[in-house]
MARVO-5513 format. One line per field, with one value per residue: residue in one letter; x, y, z negated of N, C-alpha, C in turn. Coordinates in Angstrom, 1 decimal, m for minus. Layout:
% MARVO-5513
rest = A;...
n.east = X;...
n.north = Y;...
n.up = Z;...
ca.east = X;...
ca.north = Y;...
ca.up = Z;...
c.east = X;...
c.north = Y;...
c.up = Z;...
This chain:
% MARVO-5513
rest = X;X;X;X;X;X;X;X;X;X;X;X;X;X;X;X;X;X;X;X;X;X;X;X;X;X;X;X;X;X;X;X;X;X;X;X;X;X;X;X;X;X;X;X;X;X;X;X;X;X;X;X;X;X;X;X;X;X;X;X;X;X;X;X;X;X;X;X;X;X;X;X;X;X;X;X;X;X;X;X;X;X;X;X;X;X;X;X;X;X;X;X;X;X;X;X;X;X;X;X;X;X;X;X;X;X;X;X;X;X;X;X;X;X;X;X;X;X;X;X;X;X;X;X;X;X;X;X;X;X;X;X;X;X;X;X;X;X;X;X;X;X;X;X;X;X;X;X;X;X;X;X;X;X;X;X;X;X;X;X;X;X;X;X;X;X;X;X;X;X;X;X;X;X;X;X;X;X;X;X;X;X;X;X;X;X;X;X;X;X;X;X;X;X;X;X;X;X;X;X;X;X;X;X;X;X;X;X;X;X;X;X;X;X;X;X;X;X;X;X;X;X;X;X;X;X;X;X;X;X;X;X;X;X;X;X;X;X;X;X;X;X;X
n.east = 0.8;0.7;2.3;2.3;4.0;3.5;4.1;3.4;3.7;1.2;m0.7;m3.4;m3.4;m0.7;0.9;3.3;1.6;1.4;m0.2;m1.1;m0.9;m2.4;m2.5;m3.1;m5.1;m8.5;m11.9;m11.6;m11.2;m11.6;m10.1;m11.1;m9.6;m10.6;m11.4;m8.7;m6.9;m4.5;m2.6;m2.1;m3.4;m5.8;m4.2;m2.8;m4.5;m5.1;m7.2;m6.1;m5.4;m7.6;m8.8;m7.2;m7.6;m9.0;m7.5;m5.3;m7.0;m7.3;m10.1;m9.9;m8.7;m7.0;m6.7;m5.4;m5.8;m4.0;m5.9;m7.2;m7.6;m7.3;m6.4;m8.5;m11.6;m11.4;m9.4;m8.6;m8.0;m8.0;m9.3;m12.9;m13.8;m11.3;m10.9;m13.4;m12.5;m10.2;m11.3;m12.3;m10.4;m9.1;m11.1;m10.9;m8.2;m9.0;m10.5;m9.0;m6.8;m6.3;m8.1;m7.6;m4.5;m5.6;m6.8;m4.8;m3.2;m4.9;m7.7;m9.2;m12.0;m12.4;m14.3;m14.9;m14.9;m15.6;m14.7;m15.0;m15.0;m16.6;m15.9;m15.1;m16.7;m18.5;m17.3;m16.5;m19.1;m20.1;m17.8;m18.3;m21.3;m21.4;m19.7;m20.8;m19.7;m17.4;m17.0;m18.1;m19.2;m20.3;m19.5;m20.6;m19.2;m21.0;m20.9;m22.6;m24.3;m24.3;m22.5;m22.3;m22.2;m19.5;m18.7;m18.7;m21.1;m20.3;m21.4;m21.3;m22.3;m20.0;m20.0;m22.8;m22.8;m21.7;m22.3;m24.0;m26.9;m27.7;m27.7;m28.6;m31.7;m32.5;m31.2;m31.8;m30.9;m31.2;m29.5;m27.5;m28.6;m29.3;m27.1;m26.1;m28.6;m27.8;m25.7;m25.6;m24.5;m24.8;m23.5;m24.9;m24.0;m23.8;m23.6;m25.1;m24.2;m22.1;m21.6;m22.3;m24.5;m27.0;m29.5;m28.9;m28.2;m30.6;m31.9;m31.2;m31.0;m33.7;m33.4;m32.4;m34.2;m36.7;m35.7;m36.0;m33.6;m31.8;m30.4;m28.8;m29.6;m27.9;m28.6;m26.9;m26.7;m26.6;m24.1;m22.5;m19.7;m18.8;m16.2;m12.8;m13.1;m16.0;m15.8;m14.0;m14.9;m17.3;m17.0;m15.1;m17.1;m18.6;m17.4;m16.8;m19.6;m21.3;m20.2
n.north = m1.2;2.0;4.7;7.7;10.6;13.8;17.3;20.6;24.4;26.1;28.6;29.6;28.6;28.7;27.1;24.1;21.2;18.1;15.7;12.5;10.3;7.5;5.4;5.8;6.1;6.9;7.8;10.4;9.8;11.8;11.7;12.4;13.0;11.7;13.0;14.5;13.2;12.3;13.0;10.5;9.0;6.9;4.8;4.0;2.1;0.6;1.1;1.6;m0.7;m2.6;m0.9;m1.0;m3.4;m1.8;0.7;m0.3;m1.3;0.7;1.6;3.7;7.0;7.5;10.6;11.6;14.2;16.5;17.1;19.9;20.0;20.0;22.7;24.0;22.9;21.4;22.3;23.0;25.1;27.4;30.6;30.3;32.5;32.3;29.3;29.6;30.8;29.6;27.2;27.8;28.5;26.0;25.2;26.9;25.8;23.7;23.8;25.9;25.1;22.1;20.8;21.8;20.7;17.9;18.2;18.8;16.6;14.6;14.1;17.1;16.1;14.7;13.0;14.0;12.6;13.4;11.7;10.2;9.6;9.9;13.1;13.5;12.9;15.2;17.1;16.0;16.0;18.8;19.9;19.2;20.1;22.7;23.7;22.7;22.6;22.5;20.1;16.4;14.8;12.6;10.4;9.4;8.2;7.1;9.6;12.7;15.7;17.9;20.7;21.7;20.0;20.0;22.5;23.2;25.1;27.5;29.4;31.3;33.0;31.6;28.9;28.5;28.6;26.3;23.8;21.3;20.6;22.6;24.6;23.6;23.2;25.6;26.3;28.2;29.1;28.2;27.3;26.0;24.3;22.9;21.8;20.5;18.4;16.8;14.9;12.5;11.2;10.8;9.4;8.3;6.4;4.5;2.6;1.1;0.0;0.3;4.0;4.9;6.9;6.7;7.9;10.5;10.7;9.9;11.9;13.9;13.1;13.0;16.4;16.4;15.1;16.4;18.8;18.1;16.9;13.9;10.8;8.3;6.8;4.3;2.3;0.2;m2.7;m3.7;m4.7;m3.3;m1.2;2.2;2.5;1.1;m1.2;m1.4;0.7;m0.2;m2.0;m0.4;1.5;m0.2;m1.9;m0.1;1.2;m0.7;m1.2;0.9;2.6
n.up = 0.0;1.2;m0.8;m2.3;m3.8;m4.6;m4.9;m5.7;m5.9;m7.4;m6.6;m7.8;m10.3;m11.4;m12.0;m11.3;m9.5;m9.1;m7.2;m6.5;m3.3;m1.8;0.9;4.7;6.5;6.6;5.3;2.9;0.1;m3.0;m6.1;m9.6;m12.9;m16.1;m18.6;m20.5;m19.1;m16.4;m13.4;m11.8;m13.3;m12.8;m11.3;m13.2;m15.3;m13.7;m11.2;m9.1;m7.9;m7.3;m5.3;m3.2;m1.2;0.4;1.0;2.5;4.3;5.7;5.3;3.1;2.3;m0.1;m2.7;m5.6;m8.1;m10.8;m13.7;m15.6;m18.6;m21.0;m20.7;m21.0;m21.4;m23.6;m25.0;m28.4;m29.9;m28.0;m26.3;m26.1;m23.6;m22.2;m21.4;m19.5;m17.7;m17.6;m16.5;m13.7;m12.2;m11.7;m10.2;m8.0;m7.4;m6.5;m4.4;m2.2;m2.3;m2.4;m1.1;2.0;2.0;2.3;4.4;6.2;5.9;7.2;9.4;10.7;10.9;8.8;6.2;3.2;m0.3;m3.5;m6.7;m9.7;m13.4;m16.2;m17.7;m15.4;m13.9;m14.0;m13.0;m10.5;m9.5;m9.8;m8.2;m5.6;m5.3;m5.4;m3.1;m0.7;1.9;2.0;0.9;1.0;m0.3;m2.9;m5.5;m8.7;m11.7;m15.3;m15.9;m17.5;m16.3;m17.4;m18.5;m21.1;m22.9;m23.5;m24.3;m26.7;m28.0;m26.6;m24.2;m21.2;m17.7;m16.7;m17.4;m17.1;m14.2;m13.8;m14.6;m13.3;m14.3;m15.5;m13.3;m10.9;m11.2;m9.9;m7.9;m4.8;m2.3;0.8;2.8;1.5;m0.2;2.4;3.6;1.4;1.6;3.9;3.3;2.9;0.6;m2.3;m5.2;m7.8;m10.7;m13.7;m16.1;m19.2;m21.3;m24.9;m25.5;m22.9;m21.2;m19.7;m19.6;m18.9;m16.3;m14.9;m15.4;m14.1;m11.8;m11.0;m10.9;m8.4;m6.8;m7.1;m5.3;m3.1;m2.2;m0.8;m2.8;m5.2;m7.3;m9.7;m12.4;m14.4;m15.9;m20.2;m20.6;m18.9;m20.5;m21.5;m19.7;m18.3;m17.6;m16.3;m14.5;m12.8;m11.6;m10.4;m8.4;m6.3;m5.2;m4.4;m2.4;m1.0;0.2;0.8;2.4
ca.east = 0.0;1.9;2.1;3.3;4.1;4.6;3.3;4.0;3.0;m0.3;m1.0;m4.7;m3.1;0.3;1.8;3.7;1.0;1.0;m1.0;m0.8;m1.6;m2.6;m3.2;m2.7;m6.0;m9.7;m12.1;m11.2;m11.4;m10.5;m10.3;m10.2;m9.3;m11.2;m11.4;m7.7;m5.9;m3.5;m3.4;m2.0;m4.0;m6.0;m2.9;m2.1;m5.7;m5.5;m8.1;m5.5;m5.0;m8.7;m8.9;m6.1;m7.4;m9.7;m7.1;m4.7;m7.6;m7.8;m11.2;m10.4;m7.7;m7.3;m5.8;m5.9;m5.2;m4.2;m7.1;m6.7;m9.2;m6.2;m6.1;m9.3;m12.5;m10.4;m7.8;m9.5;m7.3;m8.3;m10.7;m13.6;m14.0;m10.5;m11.3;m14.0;m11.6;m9.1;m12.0;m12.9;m9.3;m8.9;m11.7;m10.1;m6.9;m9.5;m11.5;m8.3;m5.3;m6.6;m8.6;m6.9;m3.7;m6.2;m7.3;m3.4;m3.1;m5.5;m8.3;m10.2;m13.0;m12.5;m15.3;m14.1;m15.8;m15.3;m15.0;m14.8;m15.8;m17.0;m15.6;m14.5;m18.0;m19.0;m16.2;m16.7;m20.6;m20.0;m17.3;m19.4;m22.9;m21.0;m19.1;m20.4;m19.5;m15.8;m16.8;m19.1;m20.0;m19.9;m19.4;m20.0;m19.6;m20.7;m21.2;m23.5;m24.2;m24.3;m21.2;m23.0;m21.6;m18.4;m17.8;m18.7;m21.7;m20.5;m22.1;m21.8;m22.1;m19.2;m20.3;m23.9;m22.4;m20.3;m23.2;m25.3;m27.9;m28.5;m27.9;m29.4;m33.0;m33.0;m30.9;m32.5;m30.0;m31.5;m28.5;m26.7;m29.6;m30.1;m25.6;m26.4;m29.1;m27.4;m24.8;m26.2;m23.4;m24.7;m24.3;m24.9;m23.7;m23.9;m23.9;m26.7;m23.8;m21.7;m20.9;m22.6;m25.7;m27.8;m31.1;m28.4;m28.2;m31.4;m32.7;m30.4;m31.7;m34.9;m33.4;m32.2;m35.7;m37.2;m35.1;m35.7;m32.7;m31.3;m29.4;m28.6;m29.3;m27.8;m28.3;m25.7;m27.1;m25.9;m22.9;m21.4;m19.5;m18.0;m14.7;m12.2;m13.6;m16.9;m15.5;m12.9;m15.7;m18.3;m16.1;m14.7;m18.2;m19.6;m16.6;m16.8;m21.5;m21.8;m18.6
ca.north = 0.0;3.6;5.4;9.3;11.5;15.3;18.8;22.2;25.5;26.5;30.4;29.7;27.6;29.5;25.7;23.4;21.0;17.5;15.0;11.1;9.9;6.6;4.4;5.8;6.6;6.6;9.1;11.5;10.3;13.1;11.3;13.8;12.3;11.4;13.4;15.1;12.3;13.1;12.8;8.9;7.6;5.7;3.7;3.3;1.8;m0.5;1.3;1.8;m2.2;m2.6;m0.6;m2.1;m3.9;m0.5;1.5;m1.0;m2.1;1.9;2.3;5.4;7.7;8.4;11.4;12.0;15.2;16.4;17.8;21.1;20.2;20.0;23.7;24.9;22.7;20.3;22.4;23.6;26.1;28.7;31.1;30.2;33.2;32.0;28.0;29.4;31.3;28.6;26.0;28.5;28.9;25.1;24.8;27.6;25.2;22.3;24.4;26.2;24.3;20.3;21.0;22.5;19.6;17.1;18.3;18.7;15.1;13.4;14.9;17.8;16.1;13.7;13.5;14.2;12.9;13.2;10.8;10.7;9.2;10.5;14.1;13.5;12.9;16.0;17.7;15.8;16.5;20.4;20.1;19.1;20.3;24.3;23.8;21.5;23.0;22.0;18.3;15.8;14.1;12.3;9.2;10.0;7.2;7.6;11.0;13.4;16.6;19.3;21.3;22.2;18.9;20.4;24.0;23.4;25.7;28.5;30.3;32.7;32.6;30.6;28.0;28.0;28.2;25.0;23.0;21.4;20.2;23.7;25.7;23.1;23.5;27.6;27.0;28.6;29.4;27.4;27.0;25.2;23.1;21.6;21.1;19.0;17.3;16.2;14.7;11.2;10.4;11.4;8.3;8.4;5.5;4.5;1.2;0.9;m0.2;1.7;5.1;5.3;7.4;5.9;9.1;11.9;10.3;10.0;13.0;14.8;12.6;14.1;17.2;16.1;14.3;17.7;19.7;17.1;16.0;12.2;10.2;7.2;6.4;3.0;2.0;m0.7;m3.0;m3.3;m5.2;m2.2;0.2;3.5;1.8;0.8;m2.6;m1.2;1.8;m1.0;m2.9;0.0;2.1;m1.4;m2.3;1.3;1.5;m1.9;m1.3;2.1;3.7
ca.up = 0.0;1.0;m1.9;m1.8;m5.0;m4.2;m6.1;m4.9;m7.0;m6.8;m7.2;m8.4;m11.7;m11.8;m12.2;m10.5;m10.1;m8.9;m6.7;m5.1;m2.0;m1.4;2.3;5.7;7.3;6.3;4.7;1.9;m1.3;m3.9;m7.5;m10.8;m14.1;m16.7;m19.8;m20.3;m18.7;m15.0;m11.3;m12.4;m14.8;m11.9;m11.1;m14.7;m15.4;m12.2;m10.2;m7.7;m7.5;m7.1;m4.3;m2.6;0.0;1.5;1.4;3.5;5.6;6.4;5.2;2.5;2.0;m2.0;m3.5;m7.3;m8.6;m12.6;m14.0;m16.6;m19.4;m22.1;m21.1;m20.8;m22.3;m24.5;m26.0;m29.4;m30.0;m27.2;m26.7;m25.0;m22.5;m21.2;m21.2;m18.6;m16.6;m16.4;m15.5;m12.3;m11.9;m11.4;m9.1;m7.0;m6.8;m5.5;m3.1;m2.2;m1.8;m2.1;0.1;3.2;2.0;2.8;5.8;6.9;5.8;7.7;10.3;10.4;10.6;7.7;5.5;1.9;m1.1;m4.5;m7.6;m11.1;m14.2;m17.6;m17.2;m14.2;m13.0;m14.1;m12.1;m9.1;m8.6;m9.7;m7.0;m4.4;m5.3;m5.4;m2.5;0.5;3.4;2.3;0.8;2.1;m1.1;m4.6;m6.3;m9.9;m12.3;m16.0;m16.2;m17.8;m15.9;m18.3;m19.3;m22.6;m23.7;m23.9;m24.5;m28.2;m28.0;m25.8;m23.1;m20.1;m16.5;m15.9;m17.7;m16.2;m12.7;m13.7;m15.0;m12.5;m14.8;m15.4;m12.3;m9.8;m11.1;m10.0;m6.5;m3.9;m1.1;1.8;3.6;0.4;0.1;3.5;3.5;0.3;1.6;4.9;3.0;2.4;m0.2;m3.7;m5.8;m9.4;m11.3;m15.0;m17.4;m20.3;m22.5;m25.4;m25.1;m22.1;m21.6;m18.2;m19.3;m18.2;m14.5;m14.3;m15.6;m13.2;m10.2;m11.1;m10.5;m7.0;m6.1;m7.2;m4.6;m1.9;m2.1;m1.3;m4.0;m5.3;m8.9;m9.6;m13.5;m14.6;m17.2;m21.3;m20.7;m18.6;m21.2;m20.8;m19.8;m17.4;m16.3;m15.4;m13.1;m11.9;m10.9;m9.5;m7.3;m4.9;m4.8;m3.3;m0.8;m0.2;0.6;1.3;3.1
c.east = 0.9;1.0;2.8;2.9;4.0;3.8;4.0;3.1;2.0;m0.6;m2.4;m4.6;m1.7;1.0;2.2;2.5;1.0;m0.4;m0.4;m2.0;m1.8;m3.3;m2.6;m3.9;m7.3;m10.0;m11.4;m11.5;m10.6;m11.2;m10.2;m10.5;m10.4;m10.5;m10.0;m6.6;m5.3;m3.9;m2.3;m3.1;m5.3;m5.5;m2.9;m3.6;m6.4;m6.3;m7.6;m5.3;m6.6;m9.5;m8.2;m6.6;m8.7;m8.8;m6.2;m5.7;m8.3;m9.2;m11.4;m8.8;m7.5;m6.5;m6.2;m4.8;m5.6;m5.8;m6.4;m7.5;m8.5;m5.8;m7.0;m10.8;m12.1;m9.9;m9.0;m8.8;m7.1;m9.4;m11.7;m14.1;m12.5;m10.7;m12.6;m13.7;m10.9;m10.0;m11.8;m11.5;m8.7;m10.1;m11.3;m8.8;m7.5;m9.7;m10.2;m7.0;m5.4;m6.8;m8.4;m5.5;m3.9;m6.6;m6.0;m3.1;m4.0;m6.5;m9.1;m11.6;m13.2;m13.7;m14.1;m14.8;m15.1;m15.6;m14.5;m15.2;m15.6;m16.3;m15.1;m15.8;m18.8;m18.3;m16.4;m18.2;m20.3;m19.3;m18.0;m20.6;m22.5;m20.6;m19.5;m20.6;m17.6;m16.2;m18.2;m19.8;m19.6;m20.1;m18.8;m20.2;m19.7;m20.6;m22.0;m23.3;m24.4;m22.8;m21.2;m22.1;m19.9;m17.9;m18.5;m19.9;m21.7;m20.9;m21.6;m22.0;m21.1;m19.8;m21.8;m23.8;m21.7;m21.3;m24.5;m27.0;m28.8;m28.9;m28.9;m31.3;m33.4;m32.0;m31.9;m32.2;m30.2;m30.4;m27.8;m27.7;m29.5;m28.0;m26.2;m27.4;m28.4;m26.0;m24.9;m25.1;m23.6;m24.9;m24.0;m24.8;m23.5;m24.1;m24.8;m25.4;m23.5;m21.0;m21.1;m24.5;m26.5;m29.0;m30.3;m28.3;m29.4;m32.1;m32.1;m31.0;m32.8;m34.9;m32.9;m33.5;m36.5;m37.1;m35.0;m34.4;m32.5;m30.4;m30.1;m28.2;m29.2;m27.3;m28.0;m26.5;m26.1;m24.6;m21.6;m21.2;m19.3;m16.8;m14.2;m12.8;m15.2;m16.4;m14.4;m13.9;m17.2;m17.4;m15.9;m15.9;m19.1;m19.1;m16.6;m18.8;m21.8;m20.9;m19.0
c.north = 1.2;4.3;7.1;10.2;13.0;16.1;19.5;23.3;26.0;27.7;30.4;29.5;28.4;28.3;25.1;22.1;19.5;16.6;13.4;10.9;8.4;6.0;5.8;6.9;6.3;8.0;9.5;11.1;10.9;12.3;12.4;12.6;12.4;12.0;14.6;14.7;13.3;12.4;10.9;8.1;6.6;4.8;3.2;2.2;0.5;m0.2;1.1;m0.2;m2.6;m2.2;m1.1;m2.7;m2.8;0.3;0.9;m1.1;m0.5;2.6;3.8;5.4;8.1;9.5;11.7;12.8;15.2;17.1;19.2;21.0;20.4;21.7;24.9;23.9;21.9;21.2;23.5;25.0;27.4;29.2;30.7;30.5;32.6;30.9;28.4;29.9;30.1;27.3;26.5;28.7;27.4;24.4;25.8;26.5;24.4;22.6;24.9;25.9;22.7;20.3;20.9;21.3;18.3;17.2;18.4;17.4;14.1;14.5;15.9;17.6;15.2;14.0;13.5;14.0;12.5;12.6;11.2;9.8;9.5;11.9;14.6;13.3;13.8;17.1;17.4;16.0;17.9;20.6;20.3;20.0;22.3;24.7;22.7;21.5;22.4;20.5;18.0;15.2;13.7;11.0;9.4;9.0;7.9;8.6;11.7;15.0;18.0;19.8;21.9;21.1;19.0;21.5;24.4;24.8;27.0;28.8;31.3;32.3;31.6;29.0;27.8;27.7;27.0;23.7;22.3;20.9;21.7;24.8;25.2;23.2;25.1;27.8;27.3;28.9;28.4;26.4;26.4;23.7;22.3;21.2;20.2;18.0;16.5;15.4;13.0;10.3;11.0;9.8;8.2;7.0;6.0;2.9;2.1;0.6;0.4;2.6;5.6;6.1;7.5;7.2;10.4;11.7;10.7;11.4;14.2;14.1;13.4;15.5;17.5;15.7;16.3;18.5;19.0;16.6;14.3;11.9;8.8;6.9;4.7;3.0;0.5;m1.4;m3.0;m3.8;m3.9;m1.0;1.3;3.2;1.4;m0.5;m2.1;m0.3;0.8;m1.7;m2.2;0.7;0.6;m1.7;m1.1;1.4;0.0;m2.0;m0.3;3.1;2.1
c.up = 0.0;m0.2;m2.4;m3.1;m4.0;m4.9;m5.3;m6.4;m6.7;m8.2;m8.0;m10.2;m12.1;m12.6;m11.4;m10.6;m8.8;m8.0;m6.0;m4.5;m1.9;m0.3;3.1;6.4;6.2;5.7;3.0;0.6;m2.5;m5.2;m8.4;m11.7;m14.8;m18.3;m20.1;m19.6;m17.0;m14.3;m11.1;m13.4;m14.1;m11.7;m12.1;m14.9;m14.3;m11.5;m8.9;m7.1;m7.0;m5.3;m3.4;m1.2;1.0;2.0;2.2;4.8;6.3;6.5;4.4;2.5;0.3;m1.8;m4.6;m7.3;m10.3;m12.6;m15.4;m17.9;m20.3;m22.4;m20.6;m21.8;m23.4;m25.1;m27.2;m30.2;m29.0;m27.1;m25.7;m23.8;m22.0;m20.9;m19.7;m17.5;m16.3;m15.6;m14.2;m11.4;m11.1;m10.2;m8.0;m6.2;m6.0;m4.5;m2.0;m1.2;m1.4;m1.4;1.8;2.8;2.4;4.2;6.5;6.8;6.6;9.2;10.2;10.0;9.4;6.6;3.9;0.8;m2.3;m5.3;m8.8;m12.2;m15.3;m17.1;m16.0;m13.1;m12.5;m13.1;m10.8;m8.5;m8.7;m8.9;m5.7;m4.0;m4.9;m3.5;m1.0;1.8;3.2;1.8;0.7;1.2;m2.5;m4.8;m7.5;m11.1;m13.6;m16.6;m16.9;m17.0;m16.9;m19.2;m20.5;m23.4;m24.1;m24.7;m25.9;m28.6;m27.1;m24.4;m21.9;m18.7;m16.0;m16.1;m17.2;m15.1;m12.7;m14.2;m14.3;m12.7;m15.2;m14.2;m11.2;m10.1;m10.2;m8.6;m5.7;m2.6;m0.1;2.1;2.9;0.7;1.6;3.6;2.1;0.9;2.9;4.2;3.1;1.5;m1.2;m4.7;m7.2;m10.0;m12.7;m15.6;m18.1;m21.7;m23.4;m24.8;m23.5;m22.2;m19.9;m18.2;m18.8;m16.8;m14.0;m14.6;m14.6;m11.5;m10.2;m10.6;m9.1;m6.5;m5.8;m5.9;m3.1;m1.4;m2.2;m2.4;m4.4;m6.5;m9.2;m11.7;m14.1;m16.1;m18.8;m21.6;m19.9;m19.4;m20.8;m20.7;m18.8;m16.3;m15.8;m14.3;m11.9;m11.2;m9.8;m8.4;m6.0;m4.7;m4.1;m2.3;m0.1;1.1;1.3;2.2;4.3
């Protein structure tokens, strides 16, 4: 499996900032970490071995980038008006720079869809759902959509615009909407077991049904936790059904 390190400095983050590539050809998949973890802790975790025979047999392209949560909703020691600067700051680097590195890496028209799981879920649908004229879709395992569940009570616009449990009830910009709905790649995934919470999927599908939007709520019975071997086991089975 080709496997390619590299980082460069990215003006959005004012860091030198990491990413790997894994496979050759196929569409775009952009991983984000999970919780505060890096743009490895797929590999480390074996996802990357899992995948393995798509990204040889040239069906996806991965790339996993770090994620910043350690220094914006995570770190308990900052203020909360900056934690919502540097989130917006860190979706600047996605929109930005990943973005456009992706598209220099493979074809313009590559579709690009993002993944994630547990905070990483939540990252990869507000990526998409903001933005999808630059990416094509989501695969969000585990997730809850509300960024309330983080920011320890605080509030303001960033944080509403970052939350699509809250903002997507009150879109109204046509032209957003009908790019979301032509996407046909929103798939919400979740286990029933611990530490997972299967009523925030759905109550968020709800909010896609609402908006005539497609999607694809798949709830995982009580043996799938919040944990490595279920995401090891739903991801190869989406790109293996639905890609």
């Amino acid at each position: 499996m080709d496997r390619h390190l590299t980082s460069w400095y990215s003006p959005s983050l004012n860091k030198e900032m990491p990413i790997a590539v894994y496979g050759h050809y196929g569409f775009a998949l952009l991983l984000i970490p999970t919780a505060a973890a890096d743009y490895l802790e797929y590999e480390r975790f074996q996802l990357m071995d899992y995948l393995k025979p798509y990204i040889e047999g040239g069906k996806v392209k991965v790339y996993s980038v770090d994620s910043i949560n350690n220094e914006s909703w995570m770190n308990n020691n900052m203020d909360p008006r900056q934690k919502a600067i540097r989130h917006q700051q860190w979706n600047n680097y996605i929109y930005n720079e990943v973005v456009p590195f992706i598209r220099n890496n493979s074809s313009q028209e590559t579709q690009i869809i993002t993944c994630g799981a547990s905070f990483g879920a939540l990252h990869s649908m507000n990526l998409f759902l903001k933005r999808p004229d630059l990416i094509n879709g989501v695969i969000a395992m585990s997730g809850v959509y509300e960024l309330t569940e983080y920011t320890k009570g605080y509030w303001d616009d960033d944080v509403y615009f970052n939350s699509p449990m809250h903002y997507m009830p009150n879109l109204t910009d046509h032209n957003i909407l009908e790019q979301i709905r032509r996407s046909g790649h929103i798939h919400i995934l979740t286990g029933s077991g611990a530490y997972e919470d299967p009523s925030s999927g759905s109550r968020f599908a709800k909010i896609l049904y609402d908006k005539g939007i497609w999607y694809e709520l798949d709830v995982w019975g009580t043996e799938w936790t919040h944990d490595w071997p279920t995401w090891r086991k739903m991801l190869p089975e989406y790109l293996a059904t639905r890609f």
